[in-house]
KEFI-419513 format. One line per 5 residues: their letters; for each residue x, y, z of C-alpha. Coordinates in nm, 4 decimals. Example, Ala and Ser with C-alpha at 12.3 -4.5 7.8 and 13.67 -1.06 7.14 Angstrom:
<sites>
AS = 1.2300/-0.4500/0.7800 ~ 1.3670/-0.1060/0.7140
</sites>
This chain:
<sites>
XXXXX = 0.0000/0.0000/0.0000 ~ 0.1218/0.3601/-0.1298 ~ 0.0118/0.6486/0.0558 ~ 0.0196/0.9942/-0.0962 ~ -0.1082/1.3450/0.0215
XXXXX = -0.2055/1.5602/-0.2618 ~ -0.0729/1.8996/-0.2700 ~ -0.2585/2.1292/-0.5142 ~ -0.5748/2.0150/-0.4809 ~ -0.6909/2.1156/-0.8499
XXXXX = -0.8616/1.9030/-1.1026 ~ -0.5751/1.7180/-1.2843 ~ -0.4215/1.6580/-0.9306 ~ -0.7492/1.4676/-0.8107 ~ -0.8041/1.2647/-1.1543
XXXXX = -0.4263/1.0736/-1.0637 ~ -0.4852/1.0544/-0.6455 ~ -0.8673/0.9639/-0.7618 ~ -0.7075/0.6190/-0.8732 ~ -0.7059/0.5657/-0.4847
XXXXX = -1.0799/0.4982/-0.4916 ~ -1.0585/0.2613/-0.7251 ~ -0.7465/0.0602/-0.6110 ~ -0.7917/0.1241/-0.2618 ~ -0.5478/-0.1815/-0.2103
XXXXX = -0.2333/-0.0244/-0.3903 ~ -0.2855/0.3513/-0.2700 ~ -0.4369/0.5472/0.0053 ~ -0.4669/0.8993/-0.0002 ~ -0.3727/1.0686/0.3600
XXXXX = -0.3373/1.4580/0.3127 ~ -0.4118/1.7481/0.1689 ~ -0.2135/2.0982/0.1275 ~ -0.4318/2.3869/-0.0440 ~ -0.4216/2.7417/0.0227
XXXXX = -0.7925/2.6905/-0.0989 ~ -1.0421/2.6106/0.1868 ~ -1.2805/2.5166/-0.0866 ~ -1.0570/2.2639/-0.2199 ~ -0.9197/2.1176/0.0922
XXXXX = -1.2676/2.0600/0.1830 ~ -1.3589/1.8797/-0.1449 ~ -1.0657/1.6684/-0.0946 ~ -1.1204/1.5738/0.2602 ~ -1.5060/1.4825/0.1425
XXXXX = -1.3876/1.2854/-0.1671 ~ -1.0836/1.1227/0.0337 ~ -1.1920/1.0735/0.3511 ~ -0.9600/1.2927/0.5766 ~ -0.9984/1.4746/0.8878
XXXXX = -0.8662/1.8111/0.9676 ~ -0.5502/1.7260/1.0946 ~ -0.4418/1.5852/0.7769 ~ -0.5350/1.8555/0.5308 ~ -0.2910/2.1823/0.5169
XXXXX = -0.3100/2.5290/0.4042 ~ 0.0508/2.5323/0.1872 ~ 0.3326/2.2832/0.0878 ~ 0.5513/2.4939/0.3515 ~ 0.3185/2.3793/0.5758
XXXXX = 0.3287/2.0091/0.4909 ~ 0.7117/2.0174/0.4222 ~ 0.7819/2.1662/0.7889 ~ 0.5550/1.8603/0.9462 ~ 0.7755/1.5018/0.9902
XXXXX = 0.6625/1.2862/0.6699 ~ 0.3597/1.1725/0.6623 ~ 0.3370/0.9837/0.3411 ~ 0.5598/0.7531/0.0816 ~ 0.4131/1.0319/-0.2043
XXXXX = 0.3445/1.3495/-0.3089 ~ 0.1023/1.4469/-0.6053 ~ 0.1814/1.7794/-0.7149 ~ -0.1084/1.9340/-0.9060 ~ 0.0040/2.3305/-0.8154
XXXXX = 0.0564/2.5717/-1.0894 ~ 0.3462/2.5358/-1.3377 ~ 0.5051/2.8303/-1.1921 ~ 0.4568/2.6804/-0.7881 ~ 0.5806/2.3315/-0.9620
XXXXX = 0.9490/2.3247/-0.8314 ~ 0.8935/2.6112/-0.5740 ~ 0.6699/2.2879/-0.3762 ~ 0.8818/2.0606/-0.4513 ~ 1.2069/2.0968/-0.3678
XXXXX = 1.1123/2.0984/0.0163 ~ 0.9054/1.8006/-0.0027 ~ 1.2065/1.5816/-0.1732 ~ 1.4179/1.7020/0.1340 ~ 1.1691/1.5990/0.3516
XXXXX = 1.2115/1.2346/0.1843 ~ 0.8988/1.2160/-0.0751 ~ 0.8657/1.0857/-0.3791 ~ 0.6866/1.3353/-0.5977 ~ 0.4385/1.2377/-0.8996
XXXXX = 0.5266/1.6228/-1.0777 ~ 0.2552/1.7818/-1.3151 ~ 0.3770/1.9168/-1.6570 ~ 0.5078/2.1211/-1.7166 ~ 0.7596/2.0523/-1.4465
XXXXX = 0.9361/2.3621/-1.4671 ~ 0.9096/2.7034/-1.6265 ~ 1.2898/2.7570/-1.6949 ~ 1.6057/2.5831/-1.7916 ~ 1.7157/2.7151/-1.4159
XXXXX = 1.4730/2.5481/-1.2099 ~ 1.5042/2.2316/-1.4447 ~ 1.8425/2.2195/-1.3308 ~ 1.7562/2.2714/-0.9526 ~ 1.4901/2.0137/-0.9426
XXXXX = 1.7273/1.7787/-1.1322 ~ 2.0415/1.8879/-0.9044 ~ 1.7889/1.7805/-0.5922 ~ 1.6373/1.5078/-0.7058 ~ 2.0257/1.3780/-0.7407
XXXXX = 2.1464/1.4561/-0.4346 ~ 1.8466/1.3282/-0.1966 ~ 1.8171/1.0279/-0.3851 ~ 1.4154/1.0288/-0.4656 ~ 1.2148/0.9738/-0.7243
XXXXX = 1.0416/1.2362/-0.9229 ~ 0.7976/1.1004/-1.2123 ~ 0.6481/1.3508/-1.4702 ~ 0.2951/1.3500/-1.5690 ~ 0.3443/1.3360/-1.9001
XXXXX = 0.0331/1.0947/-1.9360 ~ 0.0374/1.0787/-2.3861 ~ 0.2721/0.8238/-2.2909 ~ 0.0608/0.5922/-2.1402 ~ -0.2295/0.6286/-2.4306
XXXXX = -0.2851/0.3345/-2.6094 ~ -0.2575/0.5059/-2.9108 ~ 0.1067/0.6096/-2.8440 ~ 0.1910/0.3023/-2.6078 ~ 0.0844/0.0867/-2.9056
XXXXX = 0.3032/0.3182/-3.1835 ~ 0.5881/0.2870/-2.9197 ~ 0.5880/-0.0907/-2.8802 ~ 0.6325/-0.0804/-3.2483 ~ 0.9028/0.1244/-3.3001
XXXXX = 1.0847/-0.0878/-3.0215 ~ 1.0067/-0.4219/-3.2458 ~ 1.1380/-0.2581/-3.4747 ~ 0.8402/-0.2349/-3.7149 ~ 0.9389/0.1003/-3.9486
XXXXX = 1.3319/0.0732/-3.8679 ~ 1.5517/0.3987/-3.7658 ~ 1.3221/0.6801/-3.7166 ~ 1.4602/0.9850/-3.9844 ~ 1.1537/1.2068/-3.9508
XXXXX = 0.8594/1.2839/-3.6855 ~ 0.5842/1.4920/-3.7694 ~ 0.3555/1.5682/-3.5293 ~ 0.0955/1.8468/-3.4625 ~ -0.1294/1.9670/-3.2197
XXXXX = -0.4785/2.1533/-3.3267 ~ -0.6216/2.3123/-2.9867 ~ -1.0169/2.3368/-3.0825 ~ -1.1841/2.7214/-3.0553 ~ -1.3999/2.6749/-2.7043
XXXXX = -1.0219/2.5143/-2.5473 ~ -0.7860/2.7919/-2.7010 ~ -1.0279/3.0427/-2.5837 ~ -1.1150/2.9289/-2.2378 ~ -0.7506/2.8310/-2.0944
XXXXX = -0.5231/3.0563/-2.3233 ~ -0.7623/3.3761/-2.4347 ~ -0.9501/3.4351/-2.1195 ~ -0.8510/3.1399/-1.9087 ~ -0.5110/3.1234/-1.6318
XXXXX = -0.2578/3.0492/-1.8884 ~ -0.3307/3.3840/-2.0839 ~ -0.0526/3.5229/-1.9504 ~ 0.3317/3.3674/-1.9479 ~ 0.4446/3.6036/-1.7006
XXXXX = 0.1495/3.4947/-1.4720 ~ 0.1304/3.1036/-1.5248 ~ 0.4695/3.0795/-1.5907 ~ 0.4564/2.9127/-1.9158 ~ 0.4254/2.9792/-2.2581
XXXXX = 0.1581/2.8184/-2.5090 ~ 0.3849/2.5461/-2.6574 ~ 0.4803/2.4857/-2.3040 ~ 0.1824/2.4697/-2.1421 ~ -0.0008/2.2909/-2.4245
XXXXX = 0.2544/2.0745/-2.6287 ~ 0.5243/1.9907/-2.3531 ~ 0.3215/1.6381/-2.4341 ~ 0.3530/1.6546/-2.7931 ~ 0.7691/1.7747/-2.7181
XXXXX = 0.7972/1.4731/-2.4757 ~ 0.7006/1.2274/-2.7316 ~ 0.9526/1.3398/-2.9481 ~ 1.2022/1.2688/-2.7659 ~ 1.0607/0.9448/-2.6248
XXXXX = 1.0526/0.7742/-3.0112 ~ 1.3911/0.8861/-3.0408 ~ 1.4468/0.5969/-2.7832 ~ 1.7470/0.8498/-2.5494 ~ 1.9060/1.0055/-2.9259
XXXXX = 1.9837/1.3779/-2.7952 ~ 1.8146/1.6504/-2.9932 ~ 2.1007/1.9267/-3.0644 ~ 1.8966/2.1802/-3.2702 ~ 1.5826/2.3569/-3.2504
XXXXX = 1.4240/2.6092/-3.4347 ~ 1.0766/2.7386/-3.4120 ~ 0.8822/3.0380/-3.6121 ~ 0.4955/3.1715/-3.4517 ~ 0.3259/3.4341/-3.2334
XXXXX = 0.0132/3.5892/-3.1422 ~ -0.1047/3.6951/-3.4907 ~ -0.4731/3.6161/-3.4717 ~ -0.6049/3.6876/-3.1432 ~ -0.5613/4.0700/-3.0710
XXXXX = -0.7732/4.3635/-3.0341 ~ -0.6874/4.4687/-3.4347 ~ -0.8830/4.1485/-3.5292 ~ -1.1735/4.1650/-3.3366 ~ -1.5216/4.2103/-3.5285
XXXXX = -1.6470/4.5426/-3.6389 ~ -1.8741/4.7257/-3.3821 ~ -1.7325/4.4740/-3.1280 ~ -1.7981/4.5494/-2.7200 ~ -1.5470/4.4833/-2.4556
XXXXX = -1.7859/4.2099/-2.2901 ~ -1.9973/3.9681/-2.4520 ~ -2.3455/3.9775/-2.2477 ~ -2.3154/4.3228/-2.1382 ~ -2.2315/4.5675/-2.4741
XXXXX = -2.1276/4.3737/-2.7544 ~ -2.3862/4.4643/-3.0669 ~ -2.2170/4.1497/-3.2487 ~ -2.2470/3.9067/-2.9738 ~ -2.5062/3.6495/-3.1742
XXXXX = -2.3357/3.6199/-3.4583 ~ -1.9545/3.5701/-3.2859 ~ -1.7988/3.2076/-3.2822 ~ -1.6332/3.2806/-2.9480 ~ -1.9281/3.4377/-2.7718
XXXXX = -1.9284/3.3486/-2.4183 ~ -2.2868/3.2714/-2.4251 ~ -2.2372/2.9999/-2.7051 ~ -1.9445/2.8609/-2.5314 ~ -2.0434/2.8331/-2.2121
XXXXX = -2.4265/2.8955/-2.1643 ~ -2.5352/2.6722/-2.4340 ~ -2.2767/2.4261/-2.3881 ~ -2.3276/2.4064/-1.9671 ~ -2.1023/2.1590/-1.9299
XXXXX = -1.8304/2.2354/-2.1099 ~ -1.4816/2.3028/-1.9116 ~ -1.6838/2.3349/-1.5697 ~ -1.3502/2.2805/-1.3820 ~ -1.1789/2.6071/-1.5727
XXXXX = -1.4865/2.8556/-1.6083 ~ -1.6933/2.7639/-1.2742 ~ -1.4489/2.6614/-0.9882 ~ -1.6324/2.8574/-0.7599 ~ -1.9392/2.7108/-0.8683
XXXXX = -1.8088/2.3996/-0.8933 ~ -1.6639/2.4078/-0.5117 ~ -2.0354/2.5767/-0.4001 ~ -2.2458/2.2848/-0.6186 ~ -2.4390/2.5679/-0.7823
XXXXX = -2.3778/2.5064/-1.1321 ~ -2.7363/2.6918/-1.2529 ~ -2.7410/2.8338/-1.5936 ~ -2.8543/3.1432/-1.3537 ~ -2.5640/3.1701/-1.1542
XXXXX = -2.2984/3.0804/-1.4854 ~ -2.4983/3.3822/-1.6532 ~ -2.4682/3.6068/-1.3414 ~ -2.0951/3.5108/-1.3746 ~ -2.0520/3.6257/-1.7453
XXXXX = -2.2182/3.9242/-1.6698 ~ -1.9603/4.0187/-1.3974 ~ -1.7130/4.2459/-1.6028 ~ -1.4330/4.1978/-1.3476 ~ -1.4662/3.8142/-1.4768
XXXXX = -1.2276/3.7222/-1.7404 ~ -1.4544/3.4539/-1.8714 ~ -1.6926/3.7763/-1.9436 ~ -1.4183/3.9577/-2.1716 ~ -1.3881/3.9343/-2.5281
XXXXX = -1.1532/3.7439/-2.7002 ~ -1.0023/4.0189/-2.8880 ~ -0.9869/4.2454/-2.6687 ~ -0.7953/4.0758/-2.3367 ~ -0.4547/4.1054/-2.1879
XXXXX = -0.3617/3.7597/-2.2698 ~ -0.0130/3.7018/-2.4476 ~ 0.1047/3.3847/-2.5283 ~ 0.0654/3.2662/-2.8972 ~ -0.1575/3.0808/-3.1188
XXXXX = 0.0455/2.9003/-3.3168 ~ 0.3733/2.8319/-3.3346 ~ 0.5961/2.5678/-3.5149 ~ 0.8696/2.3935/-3.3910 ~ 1.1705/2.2424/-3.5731
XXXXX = 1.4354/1.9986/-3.4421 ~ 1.7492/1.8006/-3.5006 ~ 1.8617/1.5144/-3.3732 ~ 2.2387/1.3623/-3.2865 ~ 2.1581/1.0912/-3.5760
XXXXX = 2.0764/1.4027/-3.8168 ~ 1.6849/1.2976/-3.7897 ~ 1.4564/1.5515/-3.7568 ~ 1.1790/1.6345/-3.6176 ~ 0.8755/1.9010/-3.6700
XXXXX = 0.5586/2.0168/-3.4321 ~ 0.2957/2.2599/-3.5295 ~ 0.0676/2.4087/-3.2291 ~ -0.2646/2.5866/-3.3993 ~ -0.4941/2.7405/-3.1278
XXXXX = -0.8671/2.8193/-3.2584 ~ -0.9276/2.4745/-3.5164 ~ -1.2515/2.3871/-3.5658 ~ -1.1675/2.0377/-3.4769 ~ -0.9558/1.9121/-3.1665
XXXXX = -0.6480/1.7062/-3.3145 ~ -0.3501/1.5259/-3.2354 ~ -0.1569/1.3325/-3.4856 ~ 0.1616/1.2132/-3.5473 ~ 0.3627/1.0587/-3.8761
XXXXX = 0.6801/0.8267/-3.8130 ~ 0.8743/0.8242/-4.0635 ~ 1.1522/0.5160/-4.0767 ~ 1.4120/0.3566/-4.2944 ~ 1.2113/0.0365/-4.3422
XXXXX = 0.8191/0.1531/-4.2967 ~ 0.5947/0.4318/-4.1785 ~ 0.3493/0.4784/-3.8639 ~ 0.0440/0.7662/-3.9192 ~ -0.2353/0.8685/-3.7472
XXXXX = -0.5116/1.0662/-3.5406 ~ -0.4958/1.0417/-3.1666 ~ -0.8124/1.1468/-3.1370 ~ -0.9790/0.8451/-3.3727 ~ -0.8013/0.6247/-3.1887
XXXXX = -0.6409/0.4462/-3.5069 ~ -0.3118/0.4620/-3.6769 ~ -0.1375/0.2955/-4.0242 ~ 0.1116/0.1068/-4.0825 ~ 0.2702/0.1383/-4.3992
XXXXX = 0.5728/-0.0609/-4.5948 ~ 0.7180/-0.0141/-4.9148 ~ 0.6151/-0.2881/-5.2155 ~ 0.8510/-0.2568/-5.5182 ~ 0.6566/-0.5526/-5.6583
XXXXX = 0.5055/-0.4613/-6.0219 ~ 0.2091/-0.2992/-5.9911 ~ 0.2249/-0.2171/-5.6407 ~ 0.3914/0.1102/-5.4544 ~ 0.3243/0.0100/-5.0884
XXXXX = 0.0996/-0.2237/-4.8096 ~ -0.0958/-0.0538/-4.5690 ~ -0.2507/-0.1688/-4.2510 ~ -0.5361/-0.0129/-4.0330 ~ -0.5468/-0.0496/-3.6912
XXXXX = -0.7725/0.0225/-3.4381 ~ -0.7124/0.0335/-3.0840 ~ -1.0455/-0.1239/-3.0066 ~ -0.9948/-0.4202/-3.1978 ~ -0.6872/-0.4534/-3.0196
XXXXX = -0.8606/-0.4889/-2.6861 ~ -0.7593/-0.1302/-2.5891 ~ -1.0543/0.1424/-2.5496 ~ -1.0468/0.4922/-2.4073 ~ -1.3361/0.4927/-2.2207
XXXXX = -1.1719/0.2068/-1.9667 ~ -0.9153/0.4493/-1.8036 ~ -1.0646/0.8271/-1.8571 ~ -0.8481/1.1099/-1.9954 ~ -0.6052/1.1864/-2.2230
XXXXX = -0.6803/0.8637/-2.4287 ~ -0.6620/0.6302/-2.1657 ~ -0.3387/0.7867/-1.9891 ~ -0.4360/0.9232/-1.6679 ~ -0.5296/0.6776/-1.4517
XXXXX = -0.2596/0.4204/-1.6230 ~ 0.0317/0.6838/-1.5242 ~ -0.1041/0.6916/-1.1646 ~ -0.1102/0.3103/-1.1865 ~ 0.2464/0.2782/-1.2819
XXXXX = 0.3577/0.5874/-1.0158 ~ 0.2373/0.3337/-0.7288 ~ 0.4099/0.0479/-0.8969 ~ 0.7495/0.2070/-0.9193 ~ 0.6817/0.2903/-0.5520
XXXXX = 0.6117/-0.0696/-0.4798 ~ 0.9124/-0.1895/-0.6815 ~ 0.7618/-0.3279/-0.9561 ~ 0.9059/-0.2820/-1.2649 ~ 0.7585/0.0325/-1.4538
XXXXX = 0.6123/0.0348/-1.7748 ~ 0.7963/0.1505/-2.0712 ~ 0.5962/0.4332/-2.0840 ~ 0.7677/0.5732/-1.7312 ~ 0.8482/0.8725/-1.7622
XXXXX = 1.1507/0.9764/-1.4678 ~ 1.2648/1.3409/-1.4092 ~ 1.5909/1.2667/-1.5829 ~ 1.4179/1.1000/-1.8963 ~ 1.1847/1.3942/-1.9414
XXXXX = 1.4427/1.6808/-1.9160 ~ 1.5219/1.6849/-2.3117 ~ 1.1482/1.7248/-2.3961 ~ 1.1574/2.0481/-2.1731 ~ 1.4730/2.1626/-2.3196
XXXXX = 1.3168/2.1785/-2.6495 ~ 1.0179/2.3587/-2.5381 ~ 1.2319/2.6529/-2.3369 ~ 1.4437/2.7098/-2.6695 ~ 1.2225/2.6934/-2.9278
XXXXX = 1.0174/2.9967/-2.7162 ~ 1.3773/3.1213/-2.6819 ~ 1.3960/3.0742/-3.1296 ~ 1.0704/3.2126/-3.1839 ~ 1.1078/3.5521/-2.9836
XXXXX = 1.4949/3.6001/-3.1222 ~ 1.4504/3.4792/-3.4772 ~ 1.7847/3.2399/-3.4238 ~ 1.8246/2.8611/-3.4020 ~ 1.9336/2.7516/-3.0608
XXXXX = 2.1682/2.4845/-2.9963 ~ 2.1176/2.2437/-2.6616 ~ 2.3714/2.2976/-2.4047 ~ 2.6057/1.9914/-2.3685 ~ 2.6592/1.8273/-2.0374
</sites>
């Protein structure tokens, strides 16, 4: 049995402890640290736990003897390391949201800790543990496609996501959340590169976007400042609030309501009263905010073996998207994340022929989405795997340790770094 106190007590932090309540036998949540009274309270319902066990800050928890094997660290991306580094001296293990840092400096505190105290720091990079990409990696390792030469992969963040976390929503702002849009969005996407690369350093990166779209010069004709209170155009804009949120009810409850969320009064007449409060975000137009990260951006690397690598982030699609396209010396792995199916393609010099194709499907291969939740099927399998690493049990190849996640973040911090100097950035050597 694992214990764990959760510290951050937001949504993706309750999705992994929430694995407790449905292994009860492997892991046992026994804490909670939330500057949030709301949230300690939802956690102490959902979990069980009296008042001595929930706490008002990591500092508080961190000053206290250890309590648990575990931390799950759901704070901010810029409280990420801040929390952490106390709790490893204290002797925890720490199951780390992404992104786990919001600098190459505090990556190389974290990993300079994590060194010297000897514990174990996993990274919630949860694509990993997807079927879709679990299944893609298995055959790469078999050796299916041969050496990788090229990765494409992309990213299309729909118009209701891009607006509510990265218009309007907490990550508007880099020099508030601490991360930029590739970082906060595609650190994933970044990850994965590096994991199908199977440990080959990237030594290159490049990377060309911006906010181009989303700024007060674009917004409609006639437009107001708020959508329900003075916009003329309101009815017939994409990104009204009302469409997004009002007719849609329960669409990104956890981002746009977590104070009606953490009340239980989730009535279309208090969400309206909400969007009607002009000191609300949520109530802003799109155009018209102080948010500044991008919405788009694309990302070029190379790799040690001179394979290369490209990832384009789009924020306002029409549809939601991930997909990827492996490109090897003997064969070819493509598809859509989001269908849940990929190909599998080899070349046929035979006359008449130009290649063999096969379609797969992760259902008919006794995987479905719906079995383990989010992200594809990753988030409850990642907190699965956390408490068997714990336990000794070997991981899954899909583990995904402080030190094998740095490169992915490296990539991430420089191609920001390419994009806002108009230079390609080389890796720093070790």
């Amino acid at each position: 049995m694992i214990t764990a106190i959760i510290v951050g007590a937001g949504h993706r932090a309750l999705i992994y402890a929430g694995y407790a309540l449905k292994a009860p036998d492997e892991l046992r949540i026994v804490g909670v640290a939330d500057p949030s009274p709301e949230r300690r309270a939802l956690a102490a319902q959902r979990f069980g736990l009296t008042a001595e066990q929930c706490f008002e800050s990591a500092e508080e928890l961190a000053a206290r003897p250890k309590l648990a094997d575990a931390v799950i660290n759901g704070t901010m991306d810029r409280q990420h390391v801040p929390t952490t580094l106390p709790l490893l001296e204290r002797g925890y293990d720490v199951l780390l949201e992404k992104p786990f840092a919001v600098s190459e400096q505090e990556l190389r505190r974290l990993e300079q800790t994590v060194r010297r105290t000897g514990r174990r720091v996993m990274i919630c990079h949860v694509l990993r543990y997807a079927p879709f990409y679990a299944e893609l990696k298995r055959r790469v390792l078999a050796g299916e496609i041969g050496d990788i030469v090229t990765l494409e992969t992309a990213e299309h963040v729909s118009y209701h996501h891009y607006s509510t976390a990265f218009a309007r929503g907490k990550w508007r702002r880099e020099d508030v959340c601490g991360s930029s849009f590739l970082m906060s969005k595609c650190c994933h996407d970044l990850d994965l590169l590096t994991w199908f690369k199977s440990g080959v350093a990237p030594v290159r990166v490049a990377s060309f976007g911006g906010r181009r779209f989303f700024t007060r010069e674009n917004a409609p004709a006639n437009s107001g400042e708020h959508c329900l209170l003075d916009c003329p155009v309101e009815a017939e804009c994409p990104y009204s609030v009302r469409k997004l949120y009002l007719n849609h009810p329960d669409r990104w409850v956890f981002y746009v309501w977590p104070e009606l969320e953490d009340s239980g009064d989730l009535s279309i007449e208090s969400k309206t009263a909400r969007l009607r409060d002009p000191a609300n975000p949520y109530s802003r137009c799109i155009w018209k905010l102080d948010n500044n990260v991008a919405d788009r951006q694309s990302v070029l690397v190379e790799f040690a073996d001179g394979s290369v690598a490209t990832h384009n982030l789009v924020g306002g699609t029409c549809r939601p998207m991930r997909k990827i396209h492996l490109l090897g010396t003997a064969g070819e792995l493509e598809g859509v994340f989001d269908d849940n199916k990929f190909t599998l393609r080899h070349m046929d010099a035979r006359p008449g022929h130009e290649f063999t194709e096969q379609v797969f499907n992760l259902a008919d291969l006794g995987d479905t989405t719906g079995a383990f939740g989010g992200h594809g099927g990753g988030d409850e399998r990642l907190a699965a795997d956390f408490v068997s690493l714990l336990s000794g049990r070997t991981p899954s190849i899909s583990c995904t340790m402080l030190s094998d996640s740095i490169n992915g973040h490296l990539i991430g911090f420089l191609a920001d770094r390419s994009m806002n100097s108009n230079q390609v950035m080389t890796l720093p050597r070790e």
